[in-house]
N, C-alpha and C positions, 0 to 999 in steps of 0.2 A: 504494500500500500504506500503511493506516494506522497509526501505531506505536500502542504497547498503552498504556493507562494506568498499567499498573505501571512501564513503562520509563520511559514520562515524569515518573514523580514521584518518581524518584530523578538525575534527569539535571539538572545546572547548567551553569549557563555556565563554562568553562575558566577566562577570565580572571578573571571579580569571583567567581564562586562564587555569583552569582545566581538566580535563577529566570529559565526560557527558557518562550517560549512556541512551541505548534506552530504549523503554519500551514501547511494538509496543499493548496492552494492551488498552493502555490511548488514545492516543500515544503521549507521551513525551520524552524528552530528559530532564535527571536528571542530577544537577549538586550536587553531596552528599555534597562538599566542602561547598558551598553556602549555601545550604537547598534548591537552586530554580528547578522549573519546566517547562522547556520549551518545548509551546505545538507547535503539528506538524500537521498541517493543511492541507489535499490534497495533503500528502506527502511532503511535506516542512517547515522543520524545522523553526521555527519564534525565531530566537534567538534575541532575544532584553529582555532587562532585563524589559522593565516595563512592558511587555507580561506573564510574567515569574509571577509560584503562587509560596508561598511557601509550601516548602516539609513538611507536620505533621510525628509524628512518624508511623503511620502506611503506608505512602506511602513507608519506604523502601522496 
C-alpha cells in the first residue's frame, strides 16, 4: 500500500525534524539526517525513534 503524497509532505522525522524519504520497496520512511529507518507497517508509518533501525551505507 502506497502512502498519499499529502501524508508524506507533512511527515518529519521525530528526532531532527527533518525530511524523511519513502521507500515503498522496504517500506520505510528514511531519515538520511539521522541514518534512521522508519518502518511502515499496513500502510502506517510507525515513526517512533526506538522503532526506527539504523540506515548502513548500502540502504541509501
Amino acid at each position: 500500500m502506497a502512502l498519499s503524497n499529502a501524508l508524506l509532505a507533512i511527515l518529519a522525522c521525530p528526532r531532527c525534524k527533518g525530511e524523511v524519504r519513502y521507500r515503498p520497496e522496504k517500506p520505510s520512511l528514511d531519515c538520511l539526517t539521522c541514518r534512521l529507518s522508519y518502518p511502515v507497517r499496513d500502510g502506517i508509518p510507525v515513526m517512533l525513534v526506538d522503532e526506527a533501525d539504523v540506515l548502513t551505507n548500502g540502504d541509501e
